[in-house]
N, C-alpha and C positions, 0 to 999 in steps of 0.2 A: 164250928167256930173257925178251926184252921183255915174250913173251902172260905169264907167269908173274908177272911184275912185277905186271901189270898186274890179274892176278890176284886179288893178294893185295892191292893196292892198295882193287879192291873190295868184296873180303870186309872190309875196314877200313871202307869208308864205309857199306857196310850193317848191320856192328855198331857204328857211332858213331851212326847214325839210330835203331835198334831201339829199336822201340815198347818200355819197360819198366812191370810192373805192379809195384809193391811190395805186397806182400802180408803181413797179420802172424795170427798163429793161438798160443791158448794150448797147443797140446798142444805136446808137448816135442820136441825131435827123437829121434828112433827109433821113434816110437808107429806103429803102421800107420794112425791116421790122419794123422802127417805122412808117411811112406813115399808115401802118395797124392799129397798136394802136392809132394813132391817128384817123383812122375814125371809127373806133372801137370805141374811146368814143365820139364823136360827135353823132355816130345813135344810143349808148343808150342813152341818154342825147334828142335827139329827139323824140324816140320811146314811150321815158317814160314821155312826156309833162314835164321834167327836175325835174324828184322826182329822177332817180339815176343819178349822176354825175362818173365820171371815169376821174382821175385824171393822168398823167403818167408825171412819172420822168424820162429822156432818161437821155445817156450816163453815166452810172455810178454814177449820182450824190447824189443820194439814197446811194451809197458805193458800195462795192464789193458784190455778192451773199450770202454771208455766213451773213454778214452785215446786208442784207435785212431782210434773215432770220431772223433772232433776233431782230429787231425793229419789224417785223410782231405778234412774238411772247409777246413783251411787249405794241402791241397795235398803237405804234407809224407810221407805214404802217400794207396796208391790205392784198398786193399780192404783187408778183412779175413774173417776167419771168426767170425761172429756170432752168439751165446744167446742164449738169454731175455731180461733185460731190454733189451742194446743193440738186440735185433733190433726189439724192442717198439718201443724208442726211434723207430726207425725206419718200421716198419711195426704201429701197435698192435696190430690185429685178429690179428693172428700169434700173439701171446698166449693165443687161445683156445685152441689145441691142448695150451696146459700147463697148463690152469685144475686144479687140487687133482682127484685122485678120477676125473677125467674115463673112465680105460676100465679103471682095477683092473690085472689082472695078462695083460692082454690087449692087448700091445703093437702085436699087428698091427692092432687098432680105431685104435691111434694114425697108423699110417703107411698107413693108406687113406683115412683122414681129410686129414692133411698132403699126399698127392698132391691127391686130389678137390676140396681148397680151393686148392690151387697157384697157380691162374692168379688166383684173385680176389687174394689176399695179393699178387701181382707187380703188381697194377693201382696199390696205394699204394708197394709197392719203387722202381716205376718212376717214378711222379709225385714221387715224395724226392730223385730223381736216384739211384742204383740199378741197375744191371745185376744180376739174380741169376743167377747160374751152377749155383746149385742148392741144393736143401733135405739139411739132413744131418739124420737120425735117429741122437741123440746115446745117446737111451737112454730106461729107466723110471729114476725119481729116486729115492733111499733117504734116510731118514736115517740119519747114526752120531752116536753119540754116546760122553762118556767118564761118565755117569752113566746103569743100567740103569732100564729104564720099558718098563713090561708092560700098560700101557693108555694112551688117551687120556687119563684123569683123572690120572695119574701125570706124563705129560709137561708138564702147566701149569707155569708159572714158570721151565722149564727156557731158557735162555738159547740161542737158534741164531744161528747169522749170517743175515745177507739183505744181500744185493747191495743197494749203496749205490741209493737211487732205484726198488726193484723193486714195483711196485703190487702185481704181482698175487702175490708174494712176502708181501707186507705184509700184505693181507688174508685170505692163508691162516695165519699166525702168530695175529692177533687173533682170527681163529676157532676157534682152536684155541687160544687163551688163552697160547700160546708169548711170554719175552721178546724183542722184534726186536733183535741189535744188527748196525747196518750198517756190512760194513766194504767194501774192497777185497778180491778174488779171491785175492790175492797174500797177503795177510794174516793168509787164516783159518788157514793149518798153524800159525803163532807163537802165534796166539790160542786156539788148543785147547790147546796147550803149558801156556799161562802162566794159562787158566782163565777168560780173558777171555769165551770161550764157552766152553756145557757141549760143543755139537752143530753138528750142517752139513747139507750135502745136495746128493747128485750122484749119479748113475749109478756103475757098481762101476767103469769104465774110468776115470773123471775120479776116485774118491777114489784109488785107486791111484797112476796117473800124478801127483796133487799129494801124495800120501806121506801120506794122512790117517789109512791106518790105525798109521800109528806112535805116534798120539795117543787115540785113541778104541780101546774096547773090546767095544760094542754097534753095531750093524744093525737099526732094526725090520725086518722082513720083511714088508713089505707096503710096495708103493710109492707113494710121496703125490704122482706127476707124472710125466707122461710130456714128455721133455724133448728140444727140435728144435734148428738151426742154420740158418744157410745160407750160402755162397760168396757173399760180394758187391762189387762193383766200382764205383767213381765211372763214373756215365755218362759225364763230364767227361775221363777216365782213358780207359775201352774205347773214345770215340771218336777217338782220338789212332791205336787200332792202325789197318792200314790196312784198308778197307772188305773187301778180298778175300780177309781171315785170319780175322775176326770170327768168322765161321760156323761155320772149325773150331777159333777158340777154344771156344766154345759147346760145340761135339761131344768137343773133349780133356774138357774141364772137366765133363758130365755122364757118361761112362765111368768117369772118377776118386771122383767123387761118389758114384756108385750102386755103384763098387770099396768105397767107404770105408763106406759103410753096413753091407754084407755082413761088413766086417768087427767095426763096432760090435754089431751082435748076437752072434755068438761072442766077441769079445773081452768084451761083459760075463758073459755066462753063463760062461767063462773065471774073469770078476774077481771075481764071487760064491764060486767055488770056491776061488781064492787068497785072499779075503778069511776063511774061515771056514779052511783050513789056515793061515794066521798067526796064528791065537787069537781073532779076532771075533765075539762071542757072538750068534747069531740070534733075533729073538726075534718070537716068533708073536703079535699080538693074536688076542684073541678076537672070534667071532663077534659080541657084541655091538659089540665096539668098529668092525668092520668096515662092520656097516649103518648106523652112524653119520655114514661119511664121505657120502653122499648129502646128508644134512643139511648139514654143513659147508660142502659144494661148491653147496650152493644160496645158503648166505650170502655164500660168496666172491661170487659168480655176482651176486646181488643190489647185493652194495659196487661190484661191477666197472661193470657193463651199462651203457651211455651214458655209461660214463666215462673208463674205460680200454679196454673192449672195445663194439664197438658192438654195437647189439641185432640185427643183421642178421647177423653172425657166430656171435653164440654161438645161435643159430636154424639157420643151416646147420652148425654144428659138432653139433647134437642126431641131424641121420639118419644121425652114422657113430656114435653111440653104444650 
């Protein structure tokens, strides 16, 4: 009876120590990208006889990214799951990978790109304070919209959101003669509502899971971004777990990672297919307007380069193009 005691005595001091990561991520719970994080912290939390715990907040409720950001930074979360611009925020040159136009309708140019740059983009993840646990492949980025536009010249004036602070967001609108209006992530489904925007733009998994197409009744069909993430952790945080869990934190957290990819590519070619079975009008530009975008993405490229993105980046992002 005593050893039993004594037992569970233990198993109490070991889950009152247990290293805990709080973790926040916008996809909602059920998506199979949260399913991932969800067994993502169940087999650390196993692996580790429950010395590291992994905590995750889904849909938003942690706040916006930029949100996370800042609570990570005073302590109050450890990680989050990271887009475009927080991730920029964080590591700019990362940014290259979603510059406008970049690889057409040819995603896999995006994700041999994003591994083959990996380790340089970790070199500033890491110098920010930073653990990255790994890069997610979110998607190609569409626009929808609730007014139809069947060229470039057509969509000027037309009003999209852009993530509050997003450069390289910003510059692809001006080039495109689009009006920016920046709001918050959480935002844009009331703002399509109420007309505030005409338009948006996200991978067919993200307009689904935030319910966009309940507002919008166009898709151009041709993608303007290829669009990345990535797992990332307060160094400050991962060196709390203890030295001898680290490594298969590491190895849980790239299994889940490269689990959750595999499912982003079917789940969007999926969300393309339920997006046009709910009434979403596809809409093809033309050829001309297609050889256009090279143009475009030079000017982005041009506003960016030494500013947002360094020039040594968008150089090595050219030989996976």
């Amino acid at each position: 009876m005593k050893y039993f005691i004594a037992m569970a005595a233990l198993g109490l001091c070991i889950s009152a120590n247990a290293a805990v990561l709080k973790i926040a991520a916008l996809a909602p719970d059920g998506t199979n990208w949260a399913k991932t994080l969800k067994e993502f912290a169940k087999e650390v939390k196993s692996s580790t006889n429950g010395e590291v715990k992994v905590k995750i907040y889904y849909g938003g409720v942690a706040g916006d990214e930029p949100d996370v950001l800042r609570k990570i930074r005073v302590g109050q979360m450890h990680g989050g799951v990271f887009t475009g611009k927080t991730l920029g925020d964080i590591a700019s040159d990362v940014r290259v990978v979603e510059l406008p136009f970049n690889f057409l309708h040819e995603r896999e140019k995006g994700m041999k790109a994003l591994k083959g740059m990996a380790s340089y983009f970790n070199q500033t993840i890491e110098k920010n304070g930073f653990v990255n646990l790994g890069f997610y492949e979110i998607g190609q980025v569409y626009v929808v919209s609730s007014k139809k536009v069947t060229s470039i010249p057509e969509m000027q004036g037309i009003k999209i959101w852009s993530w509050e602070g997003d450069k390289v967001v910003e510059a692809m609108i001006s080039s495109l003669q689009l009006v920016s209006v920046p709001l918050a992530l959480p935002d844009v489904l009331s703002s399509l509502s109420t007309n505030i925007i005409d338009a948006a733009y996200a991978p067919p998994l993200g307009i689904l899971a935030l319910q966009w197409q309940s507002q919008v009744k166009y898709l151009i069909d041709f993608p303007t971004a290829y669009s990345i993430g990535a797992l990332l952790v307060s160094e400050k945080a991962f060196n709390k777990i203890p030295k001898q869990h680290q490594g298969k934190v590491k190895e849980i957290a790239k299994k889940y990672v490269d689990q959750a990819n595999k499912f982003a590519v079917a789940d969007n070619e999926e969300g393309l297919k339920i997006l046009k079975k709910q009434g979403v009008e596809f809409i093809k530009f033309s050829e001309k307007d297609i050889a256009r975008a090279e143009e475009i993405r030079s000017k982005v490229v041009k506003k960016l380069k030494g500013k947002v993105i360094s020039e040594k980046a968008i150089k090595m992002l050219e030989s996976y193009r």
